[in-house]
C-alpha positions in Angstrom: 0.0 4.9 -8.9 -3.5 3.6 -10.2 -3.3 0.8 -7.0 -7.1 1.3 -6.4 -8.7 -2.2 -7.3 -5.4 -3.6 -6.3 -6.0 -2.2 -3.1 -9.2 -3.3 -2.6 -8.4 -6.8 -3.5 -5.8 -6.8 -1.2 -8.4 -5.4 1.3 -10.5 -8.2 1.0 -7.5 -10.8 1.0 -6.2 -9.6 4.0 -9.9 -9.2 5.9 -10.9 -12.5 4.7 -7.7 -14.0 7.0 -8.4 -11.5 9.8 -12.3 -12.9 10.0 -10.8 -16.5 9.7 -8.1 -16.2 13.0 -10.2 -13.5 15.2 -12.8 -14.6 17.5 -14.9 -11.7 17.0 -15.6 -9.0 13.9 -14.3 -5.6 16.5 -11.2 -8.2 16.6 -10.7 -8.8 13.0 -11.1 -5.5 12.4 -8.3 -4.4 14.3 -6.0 -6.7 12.9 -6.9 -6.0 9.5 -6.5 -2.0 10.3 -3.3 -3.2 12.0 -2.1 -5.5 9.4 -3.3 -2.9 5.9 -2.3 0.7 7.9 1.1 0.9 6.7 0.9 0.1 3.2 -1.7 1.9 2.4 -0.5 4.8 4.3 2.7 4.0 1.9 0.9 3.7 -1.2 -1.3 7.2 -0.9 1.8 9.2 0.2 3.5 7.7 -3.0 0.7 8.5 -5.2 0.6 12.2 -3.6 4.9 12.2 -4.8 4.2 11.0 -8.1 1.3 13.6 -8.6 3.6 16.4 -8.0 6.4 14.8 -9.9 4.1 15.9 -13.8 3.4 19.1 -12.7 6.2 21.2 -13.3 6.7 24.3 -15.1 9.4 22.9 -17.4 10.6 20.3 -18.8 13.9 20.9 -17.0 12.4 21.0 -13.7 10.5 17.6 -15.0 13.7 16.2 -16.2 15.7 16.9 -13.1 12.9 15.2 -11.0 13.0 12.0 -12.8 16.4 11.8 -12.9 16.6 11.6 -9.2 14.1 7.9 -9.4 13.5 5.1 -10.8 9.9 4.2 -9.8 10.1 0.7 -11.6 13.1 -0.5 -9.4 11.3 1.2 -6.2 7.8 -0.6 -7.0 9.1 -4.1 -7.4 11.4 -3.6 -4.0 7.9 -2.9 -1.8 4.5 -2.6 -4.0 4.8 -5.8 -6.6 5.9 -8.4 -3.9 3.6 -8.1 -1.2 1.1 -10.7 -0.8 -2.1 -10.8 0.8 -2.5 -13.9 1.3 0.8 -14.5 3.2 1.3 -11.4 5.2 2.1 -11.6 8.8 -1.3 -10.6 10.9 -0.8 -8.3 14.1 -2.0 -10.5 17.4 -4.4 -8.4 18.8 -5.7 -9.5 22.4 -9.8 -9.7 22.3 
């Protein structure tokens, strides 16, 4: 999905607002784990799809594949809207 600088700019977004509301670094941590986990879970299971989606034998089996999705509408329900900078943060108890 070629996400990996996004990623990490989200990373640091995201951390950035974690160190800012904790009271302590193990805190912000967690809430950044907490607050990252299932999009990026999300995004490397998606890029593991779309790997196995351009290698197939023939371009019948390729065809038939694609026909089946439509990664631009997907992307811009979930990957293109998120914001780091606005995304709810877990409360995590110090």
């Amino acid at each position: 999905m070629a996400q990996g600088a996004v990623m990490a700019i989200e990373d640091g977004a995201v951390l950035m607002r974690a160190l800012d509301v904790a009271g302590d670094i193990e805190v912000a941590l967690k809430v950044y784990e907490q607050a990252r986990i299932e999009r990026t879970a999300r995004i490397v299971n998606e890029s593991t799809e779309h790997a196995k989606l351009y290698h197939f034998d023939t371009h019948e089996q390729f065809r038939e594949a694609f026909s089946k999705k439509d990664p631009a509408e997907d992307r811009a329900k979930w990957l293109y809207s998120y914001d780091p900078l606005n995304v709810p943060l877990p409360l995590i108890a110090a």
